[in-house]
N, C-alpha and C positions, 0 to 999 in steps of 0.2 A: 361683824363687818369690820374691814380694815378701814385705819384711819385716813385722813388725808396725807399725811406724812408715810403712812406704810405705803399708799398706794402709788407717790412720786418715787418710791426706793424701787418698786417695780417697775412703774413705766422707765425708768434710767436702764434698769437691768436689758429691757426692748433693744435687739438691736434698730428696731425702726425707730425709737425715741432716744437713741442715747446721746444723740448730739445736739439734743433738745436743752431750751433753759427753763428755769423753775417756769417762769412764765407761760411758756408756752406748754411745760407740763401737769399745768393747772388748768390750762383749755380743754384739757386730752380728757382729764379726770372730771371733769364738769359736764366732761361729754357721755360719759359713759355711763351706767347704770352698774350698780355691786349685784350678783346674784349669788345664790350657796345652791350648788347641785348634787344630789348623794351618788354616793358609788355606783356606779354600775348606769346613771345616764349618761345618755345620749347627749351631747354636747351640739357636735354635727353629725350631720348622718348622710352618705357617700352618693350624689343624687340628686339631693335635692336643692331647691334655688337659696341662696343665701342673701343675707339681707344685713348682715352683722359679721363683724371679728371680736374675738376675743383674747383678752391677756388673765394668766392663770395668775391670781392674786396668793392661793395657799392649796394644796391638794398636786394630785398625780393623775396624767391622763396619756391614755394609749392613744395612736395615730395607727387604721389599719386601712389600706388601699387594697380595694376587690380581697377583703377578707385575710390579705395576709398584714400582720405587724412591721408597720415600714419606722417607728420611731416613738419615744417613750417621751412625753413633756412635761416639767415641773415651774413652779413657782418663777414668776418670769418671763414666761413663754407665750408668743400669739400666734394663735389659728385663726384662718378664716379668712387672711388680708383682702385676699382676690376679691371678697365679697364688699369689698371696699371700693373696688374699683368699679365690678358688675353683676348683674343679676345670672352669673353662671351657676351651674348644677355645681355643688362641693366635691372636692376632686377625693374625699377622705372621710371616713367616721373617725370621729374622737370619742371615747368612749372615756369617763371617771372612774380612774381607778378607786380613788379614795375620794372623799367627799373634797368638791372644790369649791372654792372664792373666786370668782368670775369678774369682769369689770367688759361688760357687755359695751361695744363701740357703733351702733347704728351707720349704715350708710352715710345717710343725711348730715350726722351731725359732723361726720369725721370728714366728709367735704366741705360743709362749713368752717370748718377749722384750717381745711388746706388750704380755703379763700383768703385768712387769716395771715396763717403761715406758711408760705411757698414752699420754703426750704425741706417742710415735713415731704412734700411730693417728690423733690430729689433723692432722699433717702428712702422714700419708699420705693422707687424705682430702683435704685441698686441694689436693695433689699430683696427685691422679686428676683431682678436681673441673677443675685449671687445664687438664690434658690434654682435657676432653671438653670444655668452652670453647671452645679453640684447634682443637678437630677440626670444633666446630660453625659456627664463625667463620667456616671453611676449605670447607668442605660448603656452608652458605646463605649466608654475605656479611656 
């Protein structure tokens, strides 16, 4: 399990926490649950309702939308956000390459935190916003 201090070097790395202060990246990490998943699970899976995001603490994980490879994620990385927002079907399977360190973010907890701290809401917002940009860019040109 990664320490406390390994686990605020990651949430920095977040573009959605990087303009976060220790304090408020001590909320995130209190919030979350460590999990270890081995290679080859299923993280999300493309479909079904989500209820959690995550940030990859240590390990390698595929991103495949309707079965093709849309993006490779490491250490640093979170999926799932939308799931943060609603109870939508996951837009993607993530699949463990190599055995991963998790820091599982529940619904609940990570909008308790946004009652908290407002500011995490604006960054998540532009955070979304720059993702659906870059999907449109990519989509029409």
């Amino acid at each position: 399990m990664a320490s406390k201090k390994a686990i605020y070097d990651h949430l920095k790395r977040v573009p959605l926490f990087s303009s976060c202060s220790t304090k408020d990246l001590e909320k995130v990490a209190k919030a979350g649950d460590q999990v270890t998943m081995p290679a080859g699970s299923v993280i999300v899976d493309q479909g079904q309702t989500g209820h959690e995001a995550f940030v990859i603490l240590s390990g390698t994980a595929t991103v495949r939308r309707n079965g093709k490879k849309v993006a490779s994620l490491g250490t640093g990385s979170m999926l799932g956000e939308l799931s943060l927002l609603d109870h939508g079907p996951r837009t993607a399977t993530v699949v463990c390459d190599t055995e991963c360190e998790l820091l599982v973010i529940s619904q609940r907890h990570f909008l308790a935190i946004l009652d908290e701290v407002p500011a995490l809401g604006h960054k998540l917002l532009a955070t979304l916003a720059g993702r659906i940009r870059e999907f449109d860019r990519q989509y029409y040109g």
